[in-house]
C-alpha positions as CSV (number, residue, x, y, z in Angstrom):
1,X,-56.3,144.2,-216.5
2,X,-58.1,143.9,-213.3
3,X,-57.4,146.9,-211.1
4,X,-56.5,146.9,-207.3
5,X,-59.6,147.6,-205.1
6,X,-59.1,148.3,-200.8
7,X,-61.4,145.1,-200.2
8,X,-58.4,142.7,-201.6
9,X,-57.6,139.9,-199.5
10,X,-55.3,136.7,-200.6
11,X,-51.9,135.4,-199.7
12,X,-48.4,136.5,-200.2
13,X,-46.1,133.4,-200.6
14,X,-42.6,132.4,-201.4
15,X,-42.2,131.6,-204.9
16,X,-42.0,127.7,-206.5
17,X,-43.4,125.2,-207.2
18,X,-46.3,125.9,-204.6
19,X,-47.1,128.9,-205.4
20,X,-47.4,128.1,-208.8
21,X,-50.4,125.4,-207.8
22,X,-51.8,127.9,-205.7
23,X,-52.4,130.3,-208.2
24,X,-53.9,127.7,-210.4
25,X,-55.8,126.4,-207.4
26,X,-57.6,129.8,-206.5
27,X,-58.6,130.0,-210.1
28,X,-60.5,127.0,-210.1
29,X,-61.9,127.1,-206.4
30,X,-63.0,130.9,-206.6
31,X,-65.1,130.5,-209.7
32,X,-66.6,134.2,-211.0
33,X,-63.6,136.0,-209.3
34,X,-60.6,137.6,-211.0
35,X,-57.9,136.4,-209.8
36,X,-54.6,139.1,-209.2
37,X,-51.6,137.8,-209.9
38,X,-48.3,140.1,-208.9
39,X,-45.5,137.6,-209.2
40,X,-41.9,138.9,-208.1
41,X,-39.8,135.7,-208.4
42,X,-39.0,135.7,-205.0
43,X,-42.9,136.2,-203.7
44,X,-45.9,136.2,-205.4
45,X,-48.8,138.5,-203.9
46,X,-52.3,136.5,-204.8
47,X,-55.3,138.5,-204.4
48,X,-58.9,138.7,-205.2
49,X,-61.8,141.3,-204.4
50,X,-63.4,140.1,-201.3
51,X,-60.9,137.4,-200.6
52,X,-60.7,133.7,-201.7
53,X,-60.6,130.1,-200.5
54,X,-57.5,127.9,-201.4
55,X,-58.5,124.4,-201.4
56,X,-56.1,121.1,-200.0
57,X,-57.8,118.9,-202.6
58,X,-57.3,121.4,-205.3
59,X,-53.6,122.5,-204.9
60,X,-52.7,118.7,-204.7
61,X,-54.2,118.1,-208.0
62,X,-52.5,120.8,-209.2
63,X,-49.2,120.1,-208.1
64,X,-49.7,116.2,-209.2
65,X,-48.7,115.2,-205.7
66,X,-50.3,114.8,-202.1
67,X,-50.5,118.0,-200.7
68,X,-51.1,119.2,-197.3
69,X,-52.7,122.8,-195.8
70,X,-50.0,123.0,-193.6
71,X,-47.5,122.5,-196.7
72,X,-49.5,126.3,-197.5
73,X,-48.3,127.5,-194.3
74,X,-44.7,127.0,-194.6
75,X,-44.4,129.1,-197.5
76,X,-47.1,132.0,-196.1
77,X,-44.6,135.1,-195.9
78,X,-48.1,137.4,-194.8
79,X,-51.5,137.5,-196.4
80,X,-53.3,140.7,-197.3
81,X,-57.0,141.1,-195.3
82,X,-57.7,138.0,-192.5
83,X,-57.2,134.5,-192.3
84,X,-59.4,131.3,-191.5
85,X,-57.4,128.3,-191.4
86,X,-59.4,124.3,-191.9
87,X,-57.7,120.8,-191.9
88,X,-58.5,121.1,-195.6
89,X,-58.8,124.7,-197.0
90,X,-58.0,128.3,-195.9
91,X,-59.6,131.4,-196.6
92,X,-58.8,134.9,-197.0
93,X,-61.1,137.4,-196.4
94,X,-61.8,140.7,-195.2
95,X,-64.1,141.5,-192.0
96,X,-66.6,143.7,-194.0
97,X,-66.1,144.8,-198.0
98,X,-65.5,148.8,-198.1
C-alpha cells in the first residue's frame, strides 16, 4: 500500500460514473506515479505525490463517450494542493514539494 505523504495533490469528486473514468484516466496519463485511491461511495479523494494531470482525451476514452473538462468541474467537490485548469486537461499540483 502506498502511504500518504504532505506533498499529495489530486481531486476530490462525487462518485459515478466520472469518477470511475477519472481514476482510470490518471492512471494512464501520470505514468510512474502511484495513484491513491480513497473511495467513499459518495466521494472519491484521488491523489498522487506531487500532483497529477487528468486528461479530456483520456477520461472520454475511458468513459466510451465524448467528454468534456468542464463535465470534471461539475463533479469537483474540492481538490487537495492547487489547481491549473486547460480547454483540454487540468492539473493538480502543489506550489513546491515539502
Amino acid at each position: 500500500m502506498v502511504e500518504r505523504t504532505k506533498n499529495m495533490a489530486g481531486p476530490l469528486l462525487m462518485g459515478g460514473e466520472i469518477a470511475d473514468a477519472v481514476i482510470e484516466a490518471a492512471k494512464i496519463d501520470n505514468p510512474g506515479k502511484d495513484i491513491i485511491v480513497d473511495d467513499h461511495t459518495a466521494y472519491v479523494r484521488i491523489e498522487a505525490d506531487g500532483g497529477m494531470i487528468i486528461r479530456e482525451e483520456t477520461v472520454g476514452e475511458c468513459l466510451g463517450r465524448p467528454f468534456e473538462i468542464r463535465d470534471l468541474e461539475v463533479k469537483l467537490s474540492g481538490y487537495s494542493g492547487f489547481i491549473e485548469t486547460h480547454d483540454d486537461y487540468v492539473r493538480f499540483y502543489l506550489d513546491k514539494v515539502l
